[in-house]
C-alpha positions as CSV (number, residue, x, y, z in Angstrom):
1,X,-72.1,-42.1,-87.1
2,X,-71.1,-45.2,-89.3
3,X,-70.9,-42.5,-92.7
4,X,-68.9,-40.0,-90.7
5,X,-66.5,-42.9,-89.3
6,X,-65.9,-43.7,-93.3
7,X,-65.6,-40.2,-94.6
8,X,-62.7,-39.1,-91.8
9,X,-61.0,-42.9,-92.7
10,X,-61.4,-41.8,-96.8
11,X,-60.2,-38.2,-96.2
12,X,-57.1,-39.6,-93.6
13,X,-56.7,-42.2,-96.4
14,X,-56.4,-40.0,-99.3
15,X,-53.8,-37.7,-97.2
16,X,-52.0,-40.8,-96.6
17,X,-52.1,-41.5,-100.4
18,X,-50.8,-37.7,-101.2
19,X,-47.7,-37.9,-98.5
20,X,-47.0,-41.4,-100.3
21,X,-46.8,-39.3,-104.0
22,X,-44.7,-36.3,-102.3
23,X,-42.2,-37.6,-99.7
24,X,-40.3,-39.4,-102.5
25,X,-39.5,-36.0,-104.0
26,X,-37.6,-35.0,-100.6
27,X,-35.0,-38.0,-101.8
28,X,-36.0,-38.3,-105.5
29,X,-32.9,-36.2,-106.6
30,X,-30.7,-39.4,-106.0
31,X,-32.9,-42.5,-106.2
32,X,-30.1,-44.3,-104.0
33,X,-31.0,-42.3,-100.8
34,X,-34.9,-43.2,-101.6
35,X,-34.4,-46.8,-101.4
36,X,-32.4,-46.4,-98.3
37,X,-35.0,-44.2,-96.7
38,X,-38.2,-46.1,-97.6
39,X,-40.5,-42.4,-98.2
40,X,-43.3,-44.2,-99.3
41,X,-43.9,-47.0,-96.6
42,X,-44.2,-44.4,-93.8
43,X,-47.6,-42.9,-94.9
44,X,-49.0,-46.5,-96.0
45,X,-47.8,-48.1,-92.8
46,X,-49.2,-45.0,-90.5
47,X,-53.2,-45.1,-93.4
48,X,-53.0,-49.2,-91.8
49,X,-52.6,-47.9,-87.9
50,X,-54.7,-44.8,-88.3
51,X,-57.5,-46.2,-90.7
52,X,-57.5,-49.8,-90.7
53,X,-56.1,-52.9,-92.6
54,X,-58.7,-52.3,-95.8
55,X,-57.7,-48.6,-96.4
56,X,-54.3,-49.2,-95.0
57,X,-53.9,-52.3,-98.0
58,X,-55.6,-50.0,-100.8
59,X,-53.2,-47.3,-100.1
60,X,-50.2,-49.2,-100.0
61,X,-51.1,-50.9,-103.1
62,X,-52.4,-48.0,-105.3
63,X,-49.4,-46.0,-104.3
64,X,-46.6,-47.3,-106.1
65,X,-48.4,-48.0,-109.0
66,X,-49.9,-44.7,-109.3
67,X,-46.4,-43.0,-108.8
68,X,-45.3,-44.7,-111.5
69,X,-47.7,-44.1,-114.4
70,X,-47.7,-40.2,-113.2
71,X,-44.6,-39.4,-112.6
72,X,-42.2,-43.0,-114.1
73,X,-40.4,-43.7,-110.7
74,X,-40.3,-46.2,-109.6
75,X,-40.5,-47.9,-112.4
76,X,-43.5,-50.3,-113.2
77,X,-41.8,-53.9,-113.6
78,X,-40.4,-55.4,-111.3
79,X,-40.2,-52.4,-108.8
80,X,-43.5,-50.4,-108.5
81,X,-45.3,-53.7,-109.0
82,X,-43.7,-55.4,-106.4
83,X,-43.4,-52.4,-104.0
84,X,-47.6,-52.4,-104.5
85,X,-48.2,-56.2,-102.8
86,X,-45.9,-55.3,-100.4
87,X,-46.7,-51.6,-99.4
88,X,-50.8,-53.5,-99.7
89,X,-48.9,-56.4,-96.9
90,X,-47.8,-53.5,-94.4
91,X,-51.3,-51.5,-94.6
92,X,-53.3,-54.6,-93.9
93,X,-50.8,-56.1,-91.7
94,X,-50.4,-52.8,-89.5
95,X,-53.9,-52.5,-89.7
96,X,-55.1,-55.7,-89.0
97,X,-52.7,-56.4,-85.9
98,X,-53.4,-53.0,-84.4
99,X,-56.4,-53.5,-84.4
100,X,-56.5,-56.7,-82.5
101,X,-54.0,-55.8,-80.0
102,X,-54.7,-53.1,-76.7
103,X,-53.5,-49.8,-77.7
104,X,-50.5,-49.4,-75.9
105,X,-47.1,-48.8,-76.9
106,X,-45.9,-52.4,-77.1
107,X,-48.3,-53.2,-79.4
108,X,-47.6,-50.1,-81.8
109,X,-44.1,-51.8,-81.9
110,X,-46.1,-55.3,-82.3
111,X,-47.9,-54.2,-85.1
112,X,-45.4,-52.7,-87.1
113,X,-42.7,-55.4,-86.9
114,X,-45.0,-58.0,-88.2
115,X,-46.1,-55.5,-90.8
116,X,-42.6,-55.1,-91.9
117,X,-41.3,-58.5,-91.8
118,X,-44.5,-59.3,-94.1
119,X,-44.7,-56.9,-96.1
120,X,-40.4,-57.7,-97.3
121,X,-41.4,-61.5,-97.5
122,X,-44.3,-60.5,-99.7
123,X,-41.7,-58.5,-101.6
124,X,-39.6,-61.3,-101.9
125,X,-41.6,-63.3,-103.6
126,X,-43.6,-60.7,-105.9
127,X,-39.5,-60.0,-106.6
128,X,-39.0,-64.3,-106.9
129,X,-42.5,-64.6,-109.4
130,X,-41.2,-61.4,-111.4
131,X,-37.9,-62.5,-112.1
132,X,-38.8,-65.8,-113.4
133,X,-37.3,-67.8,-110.6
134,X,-33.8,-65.7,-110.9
135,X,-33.8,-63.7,-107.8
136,X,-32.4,-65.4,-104.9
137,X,-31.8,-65.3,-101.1
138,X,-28.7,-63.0,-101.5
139,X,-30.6,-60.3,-104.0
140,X,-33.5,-60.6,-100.8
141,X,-31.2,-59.8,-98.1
142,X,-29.6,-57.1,-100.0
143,X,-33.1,-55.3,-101.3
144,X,-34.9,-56.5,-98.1
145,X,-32.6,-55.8,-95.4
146,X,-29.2,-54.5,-96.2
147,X,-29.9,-51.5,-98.1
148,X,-32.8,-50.8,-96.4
149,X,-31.7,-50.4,-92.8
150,X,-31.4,-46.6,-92.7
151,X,-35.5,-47.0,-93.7
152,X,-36.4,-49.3,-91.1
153,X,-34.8,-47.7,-88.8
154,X,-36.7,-44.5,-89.5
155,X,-39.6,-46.4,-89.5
156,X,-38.8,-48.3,-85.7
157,X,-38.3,-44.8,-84.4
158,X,-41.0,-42.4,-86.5
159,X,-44.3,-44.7,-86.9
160,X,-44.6,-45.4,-82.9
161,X,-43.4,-42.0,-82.0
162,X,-46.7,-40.7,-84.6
163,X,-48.7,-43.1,-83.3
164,X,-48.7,-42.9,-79.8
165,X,-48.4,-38.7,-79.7
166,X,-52.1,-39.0,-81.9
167,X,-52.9,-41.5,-79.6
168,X,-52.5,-39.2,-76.9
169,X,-54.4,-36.5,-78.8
170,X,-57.1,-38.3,-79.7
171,X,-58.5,-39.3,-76.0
């Protein structure tokens, strides 16, 4: 039982991994649209509900890093390296509160707010530590919230919907 319970949670997690390469090509054409829509934080956030905080955290932090060797976007310093501790924040936050919580739809909710306020502070500061000290609280309100709110709002309304329909399936 235990082997089967980690080969469906490394096949989900490698799916998880592939949708994080591809859906950046559905807004890759104009990189301004991608960083507004966030296409890589919906499979890592959903491999943290789905398979738990230790696959959800690999994913989200081999992801962006992976991206960009293969394919050069984003690109590696500051952005994919930064993106990869806080993509790691929001599958091991997700994961992790999930997890703890009952499984209803309040928690869903739960779950991915704190994973998403973490995972930007965790930005924040990879962003701070990269920059040498030259990124401040404007340049993290405008990367963390402002041009990001057609993304988390996707995200508010998307992840639960997923969650609780394959919740729903899978009793």
């Amino acid at each position: 039982m235990k082997k089967t319970y980690n080969l469906k949670h490394l096949i989900l997690s490698a799916m998880f991994l592939a949708l994080a390469f591809v859906l950046p090509f559905i807004t890759g054409q104009i990189p301004q649209i991608g960083a507004m829509l966030l296409p890589m934080h919906i499979p890592v956030l959903l491999c943290g509900f789905f398979c738990g905080a230790p696959w959800g955290l690999a994913v989200g932090f081999i992801a962006p890093l992976f991206r960009s060797v293969i394919f050069g976007m984003p690109p590696m310093f500051p952005t994919a390296l930064c993106m990869a501790f806080e993509l790691a924040a929001y599958g091991l936050v997700s994961g992790f509160m999930y997890r703890l919580m009952p499984k209803n739809r309040v928690s869903v909710y739960a779950a991915l707010i704190c994973a998403m306020v973490m995972g930007r502070a965790i930005w924040g500061i990879a962003m701070f530590m990269c920059m040498g000290g030259n990124f401040g609280l404007e340049a993290f309100i405008a990367g963390a919230v402002t041009s990001a709110v057609p993304g988390i709002i996707l995200q508010l309304v998307l992840i639960p919907v997923l969650v609780i329909a394959l919740q729903k399936v899978n009793k």
